[in-house]
VEXBAPA-864938 format. One record per residue (C-alpha): residue in one letter; x, y, z; residue number from 1. Coordinates in Angstrom, 3 decimals. Layout:
BEGIN
[rec A, [X, Y, Z], NUM]
...
END
This chain:
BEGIN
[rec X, [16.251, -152.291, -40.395], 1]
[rec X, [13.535, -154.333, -41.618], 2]
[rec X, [11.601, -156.555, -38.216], 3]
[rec X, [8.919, -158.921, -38.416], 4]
[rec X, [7.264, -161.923, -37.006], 5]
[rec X, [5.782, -164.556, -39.100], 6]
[rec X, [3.681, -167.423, -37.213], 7]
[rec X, [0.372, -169.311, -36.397], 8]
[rec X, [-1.313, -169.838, -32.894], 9]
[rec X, [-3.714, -171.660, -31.242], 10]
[rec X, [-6.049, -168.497, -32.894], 11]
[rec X, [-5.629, -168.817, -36.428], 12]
[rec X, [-5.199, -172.578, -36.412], 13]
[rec X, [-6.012, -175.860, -35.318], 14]
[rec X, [-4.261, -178.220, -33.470], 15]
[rec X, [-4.037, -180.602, -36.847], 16]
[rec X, [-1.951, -177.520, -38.699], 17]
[rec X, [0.113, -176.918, -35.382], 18]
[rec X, [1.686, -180.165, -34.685], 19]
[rec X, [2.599, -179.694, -38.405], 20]
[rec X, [4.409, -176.766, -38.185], 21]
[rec X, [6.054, -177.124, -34.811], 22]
[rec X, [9.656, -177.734, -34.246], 23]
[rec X, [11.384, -180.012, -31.751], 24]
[rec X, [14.281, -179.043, -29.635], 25]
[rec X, [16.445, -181.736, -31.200], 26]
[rec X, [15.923, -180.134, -34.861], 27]
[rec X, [15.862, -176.072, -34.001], 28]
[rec X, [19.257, -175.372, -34.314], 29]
[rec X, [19.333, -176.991, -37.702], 30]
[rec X, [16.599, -175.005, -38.974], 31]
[rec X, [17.666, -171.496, -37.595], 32]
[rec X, [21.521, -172.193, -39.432], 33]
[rec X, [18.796, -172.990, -42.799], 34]
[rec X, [16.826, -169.846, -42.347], 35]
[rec X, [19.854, -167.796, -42.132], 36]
[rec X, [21.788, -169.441, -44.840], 37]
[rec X, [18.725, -169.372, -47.478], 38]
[rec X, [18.426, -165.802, -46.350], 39]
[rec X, [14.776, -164.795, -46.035], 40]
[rec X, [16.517, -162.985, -42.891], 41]
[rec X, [20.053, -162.359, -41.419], 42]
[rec X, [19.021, -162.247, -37.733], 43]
[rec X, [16.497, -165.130, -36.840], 44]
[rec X, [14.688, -167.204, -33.561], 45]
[rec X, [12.090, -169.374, -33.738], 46]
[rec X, [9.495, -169.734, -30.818], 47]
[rec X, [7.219, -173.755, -30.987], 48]
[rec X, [5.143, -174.460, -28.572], 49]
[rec X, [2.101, -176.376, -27.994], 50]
[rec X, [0.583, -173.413, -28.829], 51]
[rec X, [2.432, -171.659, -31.388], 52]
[rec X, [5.304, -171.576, -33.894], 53]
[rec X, [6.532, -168.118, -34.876], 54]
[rec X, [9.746, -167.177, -36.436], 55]
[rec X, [11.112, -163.475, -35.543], 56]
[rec X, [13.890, -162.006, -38.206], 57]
[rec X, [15.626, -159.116, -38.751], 58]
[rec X, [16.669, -158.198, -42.498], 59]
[rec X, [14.772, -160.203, -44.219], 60]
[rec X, [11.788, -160.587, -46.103], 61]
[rec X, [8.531, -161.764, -45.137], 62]
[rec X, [7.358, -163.463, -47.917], 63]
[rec X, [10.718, -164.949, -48.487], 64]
[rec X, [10.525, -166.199, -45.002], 65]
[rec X, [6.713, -167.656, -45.091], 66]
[rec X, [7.828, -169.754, -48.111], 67]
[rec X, [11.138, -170.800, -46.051], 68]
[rec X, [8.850, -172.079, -43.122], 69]
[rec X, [6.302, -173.794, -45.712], 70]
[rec X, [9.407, -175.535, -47.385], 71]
[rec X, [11.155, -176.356, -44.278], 72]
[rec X, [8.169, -178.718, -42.429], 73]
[rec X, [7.209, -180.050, -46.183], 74]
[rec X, [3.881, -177.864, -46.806], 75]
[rec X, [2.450, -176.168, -49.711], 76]
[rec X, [2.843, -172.024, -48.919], 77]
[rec X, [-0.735, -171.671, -50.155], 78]
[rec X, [-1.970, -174.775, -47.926], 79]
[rec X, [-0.262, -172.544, -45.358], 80]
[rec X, [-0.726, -169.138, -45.532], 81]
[rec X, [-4.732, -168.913, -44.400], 82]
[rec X, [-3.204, -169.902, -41.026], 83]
[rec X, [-0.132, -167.442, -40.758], 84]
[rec X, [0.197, -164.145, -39.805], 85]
[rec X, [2.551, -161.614, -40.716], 86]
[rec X, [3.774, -158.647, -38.239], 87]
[rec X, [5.473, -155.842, -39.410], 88]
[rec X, [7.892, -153.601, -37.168], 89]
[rec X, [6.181, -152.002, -34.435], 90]
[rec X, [3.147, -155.100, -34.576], 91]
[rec X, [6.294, -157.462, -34.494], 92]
[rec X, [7.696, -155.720, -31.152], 93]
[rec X, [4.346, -155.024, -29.396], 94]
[rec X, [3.334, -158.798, -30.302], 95]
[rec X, [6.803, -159.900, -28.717], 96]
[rec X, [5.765, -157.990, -25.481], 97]
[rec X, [2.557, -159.455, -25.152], 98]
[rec X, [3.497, -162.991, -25.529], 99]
[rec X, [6.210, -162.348, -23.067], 100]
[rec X, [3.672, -161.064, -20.975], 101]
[rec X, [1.659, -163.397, -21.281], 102]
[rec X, [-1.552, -161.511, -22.714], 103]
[rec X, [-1.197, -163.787, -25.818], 104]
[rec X, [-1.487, -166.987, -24.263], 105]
[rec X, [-4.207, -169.169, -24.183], 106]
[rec X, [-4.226, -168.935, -20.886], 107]
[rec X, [-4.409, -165.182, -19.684], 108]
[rec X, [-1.269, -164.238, -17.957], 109]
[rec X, [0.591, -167.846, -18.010], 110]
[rec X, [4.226, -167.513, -16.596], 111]
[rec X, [5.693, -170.636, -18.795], 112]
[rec X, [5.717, -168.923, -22.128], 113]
[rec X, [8.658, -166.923, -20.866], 114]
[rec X, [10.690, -169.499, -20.147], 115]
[rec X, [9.924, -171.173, -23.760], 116]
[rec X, [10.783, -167.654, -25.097], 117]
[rec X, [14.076, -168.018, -23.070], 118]
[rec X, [14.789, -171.446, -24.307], 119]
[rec X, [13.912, -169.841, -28.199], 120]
[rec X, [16.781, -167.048, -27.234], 121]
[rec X, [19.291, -169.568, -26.475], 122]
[rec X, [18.706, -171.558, -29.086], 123]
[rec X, [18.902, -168.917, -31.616], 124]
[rec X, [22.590, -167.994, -29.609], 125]
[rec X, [23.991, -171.372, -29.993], 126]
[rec X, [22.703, -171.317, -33.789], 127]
[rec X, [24.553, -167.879, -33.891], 128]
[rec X, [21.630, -166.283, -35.461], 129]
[rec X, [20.432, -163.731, -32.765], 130]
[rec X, [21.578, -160.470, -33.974], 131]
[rec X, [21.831, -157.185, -32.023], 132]
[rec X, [18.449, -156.422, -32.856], 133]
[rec X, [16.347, -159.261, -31.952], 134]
[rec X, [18.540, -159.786, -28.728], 135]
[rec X, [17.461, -156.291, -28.078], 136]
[rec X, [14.192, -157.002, -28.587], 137]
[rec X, [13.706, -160.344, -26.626], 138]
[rec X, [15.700, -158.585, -23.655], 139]
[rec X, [13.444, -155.513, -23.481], 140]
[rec X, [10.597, -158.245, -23.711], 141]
[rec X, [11.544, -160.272, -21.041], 142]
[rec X, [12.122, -156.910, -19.012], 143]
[rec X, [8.461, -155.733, -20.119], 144]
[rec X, [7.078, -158.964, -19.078], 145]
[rec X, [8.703, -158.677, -15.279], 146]
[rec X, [6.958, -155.157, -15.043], 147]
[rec X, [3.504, -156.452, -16.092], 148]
[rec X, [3.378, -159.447, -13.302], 149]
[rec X, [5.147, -157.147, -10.873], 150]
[rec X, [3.115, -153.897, -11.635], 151]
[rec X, [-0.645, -155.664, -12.672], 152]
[rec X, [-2.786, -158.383, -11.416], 153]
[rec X, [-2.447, -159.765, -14.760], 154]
[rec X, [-0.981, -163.354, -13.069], 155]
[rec X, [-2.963, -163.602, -9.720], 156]
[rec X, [-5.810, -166.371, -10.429], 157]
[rec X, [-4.403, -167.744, -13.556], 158]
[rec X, [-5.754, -170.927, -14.256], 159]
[rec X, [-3.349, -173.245, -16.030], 160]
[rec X, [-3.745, -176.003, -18.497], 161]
[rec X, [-2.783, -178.478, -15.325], 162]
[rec X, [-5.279, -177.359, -13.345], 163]
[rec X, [-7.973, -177.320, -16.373], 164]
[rec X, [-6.515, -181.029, -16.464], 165]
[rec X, [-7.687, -181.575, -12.551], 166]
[rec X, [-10.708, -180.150, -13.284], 167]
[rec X, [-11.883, -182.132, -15.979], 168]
[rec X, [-10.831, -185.387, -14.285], 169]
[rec X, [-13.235, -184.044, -11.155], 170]
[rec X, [-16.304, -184.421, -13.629], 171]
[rec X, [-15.262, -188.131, -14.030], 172]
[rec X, [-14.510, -189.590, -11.070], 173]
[rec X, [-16.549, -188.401, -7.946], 174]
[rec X, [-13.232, -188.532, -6.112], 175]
[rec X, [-9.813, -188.137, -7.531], 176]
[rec X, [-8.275, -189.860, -4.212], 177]
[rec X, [-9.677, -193.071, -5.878], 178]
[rec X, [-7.956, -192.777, -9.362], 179]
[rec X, [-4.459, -194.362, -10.499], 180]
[rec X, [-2.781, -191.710, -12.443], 181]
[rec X, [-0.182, -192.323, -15.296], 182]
[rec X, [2.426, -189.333, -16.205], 183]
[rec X, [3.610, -189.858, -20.232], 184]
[rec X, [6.937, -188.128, -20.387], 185]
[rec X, [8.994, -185.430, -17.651], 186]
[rec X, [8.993, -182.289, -18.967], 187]
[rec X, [7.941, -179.044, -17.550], 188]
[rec X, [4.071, -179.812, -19.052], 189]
[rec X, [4.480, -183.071, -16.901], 190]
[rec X, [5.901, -181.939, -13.638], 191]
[rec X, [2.969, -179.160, -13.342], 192]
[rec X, [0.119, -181.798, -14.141], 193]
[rec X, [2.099, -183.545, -12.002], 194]
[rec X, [2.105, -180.940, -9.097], 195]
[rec X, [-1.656, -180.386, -9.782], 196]
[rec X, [-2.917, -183.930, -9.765], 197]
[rec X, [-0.733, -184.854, -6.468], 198]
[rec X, [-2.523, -181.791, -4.640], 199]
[rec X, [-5.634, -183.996, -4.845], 200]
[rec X, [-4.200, -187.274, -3.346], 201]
[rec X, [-4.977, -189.825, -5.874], 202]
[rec X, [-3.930, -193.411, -4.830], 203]
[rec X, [-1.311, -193.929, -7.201], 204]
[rec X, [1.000, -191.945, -9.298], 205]
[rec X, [3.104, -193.406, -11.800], 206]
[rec X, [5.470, -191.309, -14.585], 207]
[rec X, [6.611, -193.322, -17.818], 208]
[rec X, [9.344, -191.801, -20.075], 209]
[rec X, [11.571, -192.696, -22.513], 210]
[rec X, [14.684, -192.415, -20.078], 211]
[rec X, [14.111, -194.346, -16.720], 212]
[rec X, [16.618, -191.935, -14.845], 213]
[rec X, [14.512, -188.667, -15.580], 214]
[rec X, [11.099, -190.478, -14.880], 215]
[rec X, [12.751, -191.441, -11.496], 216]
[rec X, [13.964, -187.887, -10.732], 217]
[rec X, [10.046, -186.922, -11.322], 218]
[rec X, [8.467, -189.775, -9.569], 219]
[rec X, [10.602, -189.477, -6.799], 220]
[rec X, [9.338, -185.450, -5.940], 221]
[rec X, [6.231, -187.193, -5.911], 222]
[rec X, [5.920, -190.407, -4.131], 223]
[rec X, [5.230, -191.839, -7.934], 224]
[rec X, [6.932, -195.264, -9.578], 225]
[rec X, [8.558, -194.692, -12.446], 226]
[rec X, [8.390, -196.994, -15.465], 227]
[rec X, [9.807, -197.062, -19.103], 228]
[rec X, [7.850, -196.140, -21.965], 229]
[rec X, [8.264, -199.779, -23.096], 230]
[rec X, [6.319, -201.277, -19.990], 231]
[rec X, [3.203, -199.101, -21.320], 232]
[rec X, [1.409, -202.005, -23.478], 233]
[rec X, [1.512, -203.734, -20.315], 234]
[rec X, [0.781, -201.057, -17.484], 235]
[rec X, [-1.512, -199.139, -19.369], 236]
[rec X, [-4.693, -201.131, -17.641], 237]
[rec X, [-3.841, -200.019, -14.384], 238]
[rec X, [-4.819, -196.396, -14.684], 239]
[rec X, [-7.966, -194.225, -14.607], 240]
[rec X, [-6.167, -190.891, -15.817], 241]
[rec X, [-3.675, -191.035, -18.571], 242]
[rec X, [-1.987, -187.699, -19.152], 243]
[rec X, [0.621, -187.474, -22.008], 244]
[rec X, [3.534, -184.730, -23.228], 245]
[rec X, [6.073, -185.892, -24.929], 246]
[rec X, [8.214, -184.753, -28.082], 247]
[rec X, [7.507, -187.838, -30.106], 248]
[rec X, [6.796, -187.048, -33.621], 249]
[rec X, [4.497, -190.210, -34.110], 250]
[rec X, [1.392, -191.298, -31.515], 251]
[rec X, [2.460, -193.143, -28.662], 252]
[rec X, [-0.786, -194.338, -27.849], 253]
[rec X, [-3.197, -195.791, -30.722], 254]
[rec X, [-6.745, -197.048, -30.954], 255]
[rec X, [-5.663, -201.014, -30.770], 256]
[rec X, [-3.920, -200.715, -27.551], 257]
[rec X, [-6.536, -198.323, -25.719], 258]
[rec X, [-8.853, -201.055, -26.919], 259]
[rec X, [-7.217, -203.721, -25.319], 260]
[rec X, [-6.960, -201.278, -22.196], 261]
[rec X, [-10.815, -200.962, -22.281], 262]
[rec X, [-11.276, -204.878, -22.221], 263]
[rec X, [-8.840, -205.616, -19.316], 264]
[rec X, [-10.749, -202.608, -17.540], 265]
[rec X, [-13.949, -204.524, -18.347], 266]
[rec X, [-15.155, -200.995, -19.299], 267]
[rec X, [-14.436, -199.095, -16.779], 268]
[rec X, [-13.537, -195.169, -17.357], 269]
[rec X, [-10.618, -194.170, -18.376], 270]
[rec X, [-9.775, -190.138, -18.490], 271]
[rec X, [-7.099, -189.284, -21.130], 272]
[rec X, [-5.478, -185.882, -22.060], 273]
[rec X, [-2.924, -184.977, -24.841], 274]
[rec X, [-0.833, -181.905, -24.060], 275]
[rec X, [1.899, -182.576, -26.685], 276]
[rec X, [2.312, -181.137, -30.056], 277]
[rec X, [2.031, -183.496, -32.616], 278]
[rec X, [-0.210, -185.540, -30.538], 279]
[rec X, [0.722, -188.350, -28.388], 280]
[rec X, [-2.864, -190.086, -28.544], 281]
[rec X, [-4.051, -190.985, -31.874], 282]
[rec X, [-7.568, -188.773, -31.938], 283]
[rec X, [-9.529, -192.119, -33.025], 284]
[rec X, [-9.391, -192.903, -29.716], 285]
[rec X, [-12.023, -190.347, -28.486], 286]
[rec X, [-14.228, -191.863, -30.444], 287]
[rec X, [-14.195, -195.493, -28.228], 288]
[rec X, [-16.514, -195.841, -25.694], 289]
[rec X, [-15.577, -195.481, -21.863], 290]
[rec X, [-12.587, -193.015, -23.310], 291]
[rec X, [-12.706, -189.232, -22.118], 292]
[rec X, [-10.113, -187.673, -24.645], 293]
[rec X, [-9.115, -183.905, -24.449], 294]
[rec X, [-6.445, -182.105, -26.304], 295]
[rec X, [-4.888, -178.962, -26.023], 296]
[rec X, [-7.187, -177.360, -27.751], 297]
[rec X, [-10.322, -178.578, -25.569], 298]
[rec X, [-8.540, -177.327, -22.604], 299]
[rec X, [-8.115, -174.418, -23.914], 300]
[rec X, [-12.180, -173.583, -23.719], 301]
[rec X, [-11.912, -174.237, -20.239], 302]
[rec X, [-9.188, -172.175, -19.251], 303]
[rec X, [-10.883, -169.361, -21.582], 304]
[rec X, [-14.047, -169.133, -19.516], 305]
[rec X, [-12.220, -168.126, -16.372], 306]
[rec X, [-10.431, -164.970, -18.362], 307]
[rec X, [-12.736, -162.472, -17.096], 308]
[rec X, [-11.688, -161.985, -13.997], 309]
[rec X, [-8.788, -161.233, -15.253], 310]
[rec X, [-9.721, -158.930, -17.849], 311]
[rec X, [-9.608, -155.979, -15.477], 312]
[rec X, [-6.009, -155.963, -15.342], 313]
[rec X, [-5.516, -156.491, -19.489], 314]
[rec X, [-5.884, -152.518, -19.994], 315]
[rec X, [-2.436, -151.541, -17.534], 316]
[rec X, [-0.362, -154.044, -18.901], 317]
[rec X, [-1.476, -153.353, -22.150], 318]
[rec X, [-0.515, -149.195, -21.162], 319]
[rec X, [3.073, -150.517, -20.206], 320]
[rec X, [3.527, -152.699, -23.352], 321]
[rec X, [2.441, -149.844, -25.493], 322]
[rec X, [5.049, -147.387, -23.813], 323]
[rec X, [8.082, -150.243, -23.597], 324]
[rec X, [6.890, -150.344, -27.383], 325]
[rec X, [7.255, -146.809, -28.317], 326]
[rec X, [10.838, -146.820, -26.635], 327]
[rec X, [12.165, -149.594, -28.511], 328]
[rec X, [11.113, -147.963, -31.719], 329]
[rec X, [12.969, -145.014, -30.590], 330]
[rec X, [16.109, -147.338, -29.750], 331]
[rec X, [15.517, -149.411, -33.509], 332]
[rec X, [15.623, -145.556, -35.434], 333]
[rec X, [18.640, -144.251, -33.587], 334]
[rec X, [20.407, -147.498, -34.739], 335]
[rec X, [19.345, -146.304, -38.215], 336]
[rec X, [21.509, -143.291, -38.375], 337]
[rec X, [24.125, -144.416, -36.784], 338]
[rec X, [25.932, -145.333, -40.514], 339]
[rec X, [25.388, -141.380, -41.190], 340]
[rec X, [26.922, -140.210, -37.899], 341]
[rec X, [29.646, -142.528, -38.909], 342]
[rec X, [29.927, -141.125, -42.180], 343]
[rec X, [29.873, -137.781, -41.365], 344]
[rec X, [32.286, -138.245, -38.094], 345]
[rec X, [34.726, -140.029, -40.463], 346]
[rec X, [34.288, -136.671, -42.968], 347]
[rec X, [35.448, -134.789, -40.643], 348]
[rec X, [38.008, -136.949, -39.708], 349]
[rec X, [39.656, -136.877, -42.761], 350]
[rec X, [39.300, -132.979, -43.009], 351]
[rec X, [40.934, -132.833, -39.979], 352]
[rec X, [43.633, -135.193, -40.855], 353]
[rec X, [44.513, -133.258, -44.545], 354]
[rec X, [44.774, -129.814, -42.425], 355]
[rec X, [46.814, -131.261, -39.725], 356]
[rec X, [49.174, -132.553, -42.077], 357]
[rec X, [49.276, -129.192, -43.868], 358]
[rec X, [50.095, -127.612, -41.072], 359]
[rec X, [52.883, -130.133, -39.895], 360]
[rec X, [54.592, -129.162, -43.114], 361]
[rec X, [54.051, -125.623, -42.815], 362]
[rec X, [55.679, -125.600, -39.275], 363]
[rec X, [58.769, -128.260, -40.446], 364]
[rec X, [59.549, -125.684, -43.142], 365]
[rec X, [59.795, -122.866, -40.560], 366]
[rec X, [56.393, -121.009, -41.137], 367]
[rec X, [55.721, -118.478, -38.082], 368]
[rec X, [53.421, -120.922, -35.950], 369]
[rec X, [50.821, -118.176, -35.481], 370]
[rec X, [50.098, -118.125, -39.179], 371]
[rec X, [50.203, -121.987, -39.395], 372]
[rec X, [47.120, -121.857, -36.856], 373]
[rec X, [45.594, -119.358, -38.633], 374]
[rec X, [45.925, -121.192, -41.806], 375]
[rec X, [44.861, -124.413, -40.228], 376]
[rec X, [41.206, -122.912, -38.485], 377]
[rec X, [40.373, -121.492, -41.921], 378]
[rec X, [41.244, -124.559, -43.993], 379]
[rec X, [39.160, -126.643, -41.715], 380]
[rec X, [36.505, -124.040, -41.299], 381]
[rec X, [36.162, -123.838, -45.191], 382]
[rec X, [36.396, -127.583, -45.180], 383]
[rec X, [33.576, -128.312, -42.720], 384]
[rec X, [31.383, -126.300, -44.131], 385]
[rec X, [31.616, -126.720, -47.610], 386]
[rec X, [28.932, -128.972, -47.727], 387]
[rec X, [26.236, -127.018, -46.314], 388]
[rec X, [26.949, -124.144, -47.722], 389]
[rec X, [27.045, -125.527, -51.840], 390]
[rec X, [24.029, -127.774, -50.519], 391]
[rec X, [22.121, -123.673, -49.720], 392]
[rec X, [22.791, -121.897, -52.531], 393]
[rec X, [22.481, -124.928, -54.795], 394]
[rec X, [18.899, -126.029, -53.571], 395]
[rec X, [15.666, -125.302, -55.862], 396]
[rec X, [13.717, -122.424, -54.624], 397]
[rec X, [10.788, -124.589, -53.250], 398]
[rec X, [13.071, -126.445, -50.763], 399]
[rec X, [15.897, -124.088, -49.805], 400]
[rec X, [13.170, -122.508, -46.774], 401]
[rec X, [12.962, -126.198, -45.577], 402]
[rec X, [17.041, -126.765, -46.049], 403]
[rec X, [17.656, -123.402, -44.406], 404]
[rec X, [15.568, -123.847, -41.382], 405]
[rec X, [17.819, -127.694, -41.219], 406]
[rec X, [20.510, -126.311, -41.437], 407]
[rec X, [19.561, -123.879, -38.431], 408]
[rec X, [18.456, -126.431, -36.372], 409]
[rec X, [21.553, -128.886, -37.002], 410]
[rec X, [23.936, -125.626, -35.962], 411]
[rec X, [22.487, -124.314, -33.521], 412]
[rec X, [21.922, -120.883, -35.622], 413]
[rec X, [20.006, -118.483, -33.991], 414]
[rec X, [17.069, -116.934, -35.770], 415]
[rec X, [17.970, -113.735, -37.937], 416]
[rec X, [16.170, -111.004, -37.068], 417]
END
């Protein structure tokens, strides 16, 4: 069965062509029922994160499924495909291992991809286009994944995009216990910032979402207020740290309201970071004075320069990827003959079933029952091995060595001597 995994990342492209391509939650079951009913695959998930959108099929075709993707978000295919890669089989399943694992992550070793890759699989179940295949192949990966952080030190110092947050925020302010701090949105991205920036005592917290009742269940962990997103044109002023994840599709925040911010600050910093995908914070306003804007992406060079101590631990999980890998090949090619050992079980079947019946009529006309068994172990001897036997003396002289020694090995024929 054809397997493959078509995608970008934070590697092959920018944030601008990411936010393009990503997928809500609200809009992924609708897309998996379109990718299996314009058929570039049969068996389909897609993975969208900040960091990545990839789309894993089985039975399909890969360029048929590039120009479904390209289609599907409104993009020209050829606009597209500089930033896509395409993974073939056993690249498709050692790729799904490692960003399991966490070794393709921006940030070396980070747990929370798995849990987007477990949000992906259910999704793709309630779309009822995960296929015995790729739930195969997400299970082993999420099995692959526990052996790596239990087996490696892949996952002991990783430094996360909320703590790359902190950090930044530390070059602004001399002291952090100082700073107001405003949460945009309650997710998971949210509630780790969240965790991070509380660590370091700030004077305020505050959490704004769309939805007062989940900004109150997240404030309240945290000795934060919680405000609607509504309140923001108003509250805005108040804070020195501004960190935003939502899944808008438009900016929340533009450059004419962080410019009235700035004024009713009377210039005074404020610290700003974007962790959603589209964007949350129109990029124009990095560009205003007394505005300290950093995206994903700019993160993501700070997080990078604390992989090497880390690195040590890359080349065992990458030895237990490549052996999970080989295995699940193994499992993928015995699927393949499983039609023939159908076919051939069902042959015999019916051999069976045409002597048996024979014999049945042999016995009701009152044949001695010792010849009817005789008569029914040669009629299915001959039967059975018909086949092989026209398949030897019928093969051309060049391959009937290589059919012979087959045929030896398939029945267990000893060697003549």
């Amino acid at each position: 069965m054809q397997l493959f995994t078509v995608g970008l990342n934070y590697q092959t492209a920018p944030l601008a062509i990411r936010e393009r391509v990503a997928f809500n939650a609200e809009s992924l079951r609708e897309a998996l029922s379109a990718v299996v009913k314009a058929r570039p695959a049969e068996e389909a998930a897609i993975l969208s994160t900040c960091n990545r959108t990839e789309l894993y099929c089985a039975a399909g075709e890969p360029q048929q499924a590039l120009a479904w993707l390209a289609g599907h978000q409104r993009l020209d295919p050829h606009d597209l495909k500089p930033y896509l890669y395409t993974l073939p089989r056993e690249a498709a399943v050692r790729h799904a291992f490692r960003v399991a694992a966490g070794l393709d992550s921006m940030v070396l070793g980070e747990p929370q991809i798995l849990g987007q890759m477990k949000d992906a699989v259910r999704a793709a179940e309630e779309a009822g286009t995960l296929g015995a295949t790729l739930s195969r192949l997400f299970q082993r990966s999420f099995a692959v994944a526990k052996e790596v952080r239990s087996n490696t030190g892949i996952g002991a110092s990783v430094v996360s995009m909320a703590a790359a947050a902190v950090k930044l925020a530390g070059r602004i302010f001399p002291s952090l216990r100082e700073t107001n701090v405003l949460f945009i949105g309650a997710g998971e991205m949210i509630e780790l910032c969240a965790t991070h920036f509380a660590a370091q005592l700030p004077r305020a917290m505050t959490v704004a979402n769309r939805t007062l009742d989940r900004a109150q269940h997240l404030a309240h962990r945290f000795g934060a207020q919680a405000i609607e997103l509504r309140e923001l044109p108003d509250r805005l002023h108040e804070h020195d740290i501004v960190v935003s994840c939502t899944a808008s599709s438009l900016p929340i925040l533009g450059k004419g309201t962080m410019e009235r911010v700035i004024r009713a600050r009377r210039h005074a910093p404020v610290f700003m970071v974007d962790l959603a995908v589209p964007r949350d914070i129109e990029p124009e306003v990095g560009a205003l004075d007394d505005v300290y804007l950093y995206t994903l992406d700019d993160l993501g060079e700070l997080v990078r320069a604390g992989h090497d101590e880390r690195a040590s631990h890359v080349a065992q999980a990458e030895a237990i990827i490549d052996a999970q890998v080989g295995s699940f090949l193994h499992w993928m090619e015995a699927r393949e003959v499983v039609p023939t050992i159908r076919a051939l079980r069902d042959s015999a079947d019916a051999a069976r079933r045409n002597e048996l019946d024979r014999a049945l009529r042999m016995l009701h006309r009152g044949d001695d029952p010792r010849a009817v068994l005789e008569a029914l172990s040669h009629g299915l001897t001959n039967k059975l091995m018909h086949a092989p036997t026209q398949a030897l003396h019928d093969a051309p002289a060049d391959e009937r060595g290589a059919l012979r020694e087959l045929v030896a090995r398939l029945f267990h024929l000893r060697a003549e001597r």
